[in-house]
C-alpha positions in Angstrom: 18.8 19.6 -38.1 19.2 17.7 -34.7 19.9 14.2 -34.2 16.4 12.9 -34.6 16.1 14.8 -37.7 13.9 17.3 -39.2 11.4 18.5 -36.3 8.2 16.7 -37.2 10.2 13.5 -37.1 11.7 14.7 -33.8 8.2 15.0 -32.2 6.1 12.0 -33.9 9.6 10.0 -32.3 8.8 11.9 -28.8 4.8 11.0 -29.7 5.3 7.2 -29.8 8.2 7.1 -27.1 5.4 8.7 -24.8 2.3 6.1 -26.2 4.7 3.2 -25.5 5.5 4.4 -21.8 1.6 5.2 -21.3 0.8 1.5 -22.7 3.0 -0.3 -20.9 2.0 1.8 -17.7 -1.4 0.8 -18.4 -0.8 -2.7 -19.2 1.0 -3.4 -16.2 -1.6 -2.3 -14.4 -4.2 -3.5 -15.6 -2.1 -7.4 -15.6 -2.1 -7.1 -12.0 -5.3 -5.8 -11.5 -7.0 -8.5 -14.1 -5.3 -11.5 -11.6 -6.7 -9.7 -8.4 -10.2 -10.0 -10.2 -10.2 -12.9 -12.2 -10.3 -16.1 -10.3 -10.8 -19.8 -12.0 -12.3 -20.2 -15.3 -14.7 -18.1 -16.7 -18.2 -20.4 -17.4 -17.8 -20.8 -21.2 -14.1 -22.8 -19.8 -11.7 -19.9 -20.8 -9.0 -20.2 -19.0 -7.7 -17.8 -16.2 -4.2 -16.3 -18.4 -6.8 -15.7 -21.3 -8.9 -13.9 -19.6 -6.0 -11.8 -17.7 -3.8 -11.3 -21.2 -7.1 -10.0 -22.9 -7.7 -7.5 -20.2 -3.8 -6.5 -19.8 -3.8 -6.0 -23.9 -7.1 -4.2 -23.6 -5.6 -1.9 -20.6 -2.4 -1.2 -23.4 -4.7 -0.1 -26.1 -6.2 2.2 -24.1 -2.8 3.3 -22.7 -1.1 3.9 -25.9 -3.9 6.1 -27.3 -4.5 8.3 -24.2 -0.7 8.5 -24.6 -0.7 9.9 -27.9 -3.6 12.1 -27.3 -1.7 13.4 -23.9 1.6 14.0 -25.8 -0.5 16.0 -28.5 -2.5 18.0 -26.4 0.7 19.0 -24.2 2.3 19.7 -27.6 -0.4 22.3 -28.3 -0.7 23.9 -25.2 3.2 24.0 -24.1 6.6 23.4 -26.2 8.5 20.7 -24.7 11.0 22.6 -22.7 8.1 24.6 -20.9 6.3 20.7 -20.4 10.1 19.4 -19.1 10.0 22.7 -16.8 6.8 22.2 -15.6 6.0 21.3 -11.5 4.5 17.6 -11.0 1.2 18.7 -9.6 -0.1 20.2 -12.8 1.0 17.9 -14.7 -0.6 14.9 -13.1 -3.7 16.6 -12.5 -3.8 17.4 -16.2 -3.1 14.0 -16.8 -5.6 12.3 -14.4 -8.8 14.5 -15.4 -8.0 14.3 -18.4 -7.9 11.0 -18.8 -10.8 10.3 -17.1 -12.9 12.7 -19.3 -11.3 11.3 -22.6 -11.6 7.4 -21.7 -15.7 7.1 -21.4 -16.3 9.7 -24.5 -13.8 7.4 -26.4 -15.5 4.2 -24.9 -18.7 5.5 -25.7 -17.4 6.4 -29.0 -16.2 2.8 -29.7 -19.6 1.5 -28.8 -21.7 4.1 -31.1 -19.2 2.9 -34.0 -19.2 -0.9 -33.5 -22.8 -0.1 -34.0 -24.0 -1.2 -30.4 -25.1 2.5 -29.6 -24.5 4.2 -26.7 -24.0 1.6 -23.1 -25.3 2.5 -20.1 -23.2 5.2 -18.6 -23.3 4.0 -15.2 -20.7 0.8 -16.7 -18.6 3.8 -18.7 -18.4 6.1 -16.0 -16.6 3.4 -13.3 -14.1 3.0 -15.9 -13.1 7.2 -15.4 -12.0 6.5 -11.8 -9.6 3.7 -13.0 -8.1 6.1 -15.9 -7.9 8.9 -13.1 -5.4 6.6 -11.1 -3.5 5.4 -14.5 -3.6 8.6 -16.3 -2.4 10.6 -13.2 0.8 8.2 -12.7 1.5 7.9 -16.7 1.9 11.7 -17.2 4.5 11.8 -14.0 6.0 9.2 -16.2 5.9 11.5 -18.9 7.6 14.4 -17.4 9.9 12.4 -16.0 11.2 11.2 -19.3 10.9 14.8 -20.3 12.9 16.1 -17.9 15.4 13.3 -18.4 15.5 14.4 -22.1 16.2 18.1 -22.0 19.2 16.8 -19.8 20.6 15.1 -22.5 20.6 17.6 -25.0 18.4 19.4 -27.2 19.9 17.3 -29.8 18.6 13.9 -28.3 15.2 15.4 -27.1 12.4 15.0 -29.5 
C-alpha cells in the first residue's frame, strides 16, 4: 500500500487534484476574459464584479468537470506512467478536441434537463472554440503535474 493508500483512493486523490487544476485554469480564464467583455452595468443595474464572478464561477464548473472527465478517460485509455511518458502534442490535442466535443453535448445536455430543450446550436457550438483553447492548455497542465509526479515517487503519485 503506497502513501495515498489503497489504489482507488490513490486515483480518486489524482481525479480531484486534476479537476481542481482544470477549474482553476478555467476560472482564470474565463475572470479575465469576463472583464475584457463586460463593460458597466448590465441594464437590470447588476453590477460589473457580479456579472464577471458569475462568469469566472461558471467557467470553474465547467473546468472541474471536463477535468474529471479528462482524468477518467486518460485513466481508461493509458495507466498513469504511460500518460506521465506521453509527448505534449498528443496530449493537448486530445485534450483540446476533446473538450470541445464534450462541452456543447454537456451544454446541450444541461439545457434538455433544466427542461428548456435543446438551444440553438449555433450559441452552443461558439462555446467549443473557447473549450478548444482552455481544454488544450489544461491537459499540458495535466501532464505536467503528471510528470512532476512520477518524479517524486511512485509512492507520492496517485
Amino acid at each position: 500500500m503506497s502513501a495515498a493508500g489503497p489504489r482507488g483512493f490513490g486515483r480518486f486523490q489524482g481525479s480531484v487534484r486534476n479537476a481542481i487544476l482544470w477549474g482553476i485554469g478555467f476560472g482564470a480564464i474565463g475572470l479575465v476574459l469576463s472583464m475584457f467583455a463586460v463593460s458597466g452595468e448590465a441594464g437590470d443595474g447588476v453590477p460589473r464584479w457580479q456579472i464577471v464572478a458569475s462568469l469566472a464561477v461558471r467557467f470553474s464548473v465547467i473546468g472541474v468537470i471536463c477535468g474529471t472527465v479528462f482524468w477518467w478517460g486518460t485513466g481508461l485509455l493509458l495507466s498513469r506512467r504511460r500518460f506521465a511518458a506521453s509527448g505534449r502534442i498528443p496530449v493537448v490535442l486530445c485534450g483540446a478536441f476533446g473538450t470541445a466535443i464534450f462541452v456543447p453535448l454537456f451544454l446541450q445536455t444541461m439545457n434538455l434537463l433544466s427542461g428548456d430543450g435543446i438551444a440553438p446550436w449555433p450559441l452552443v457550438l461558439d462555446d467549443a472554440v473557447w473549450a478548444f483553447f482552455f481544454g488544450g492548455g489544461a491537459a499540458l497542465g495535466s501532464l505536467e503535474l503528471a510528470r512532476r509526479w512520477m518524479q517524486a515517487g511512485p509512492e507520492d503519485s496517485p
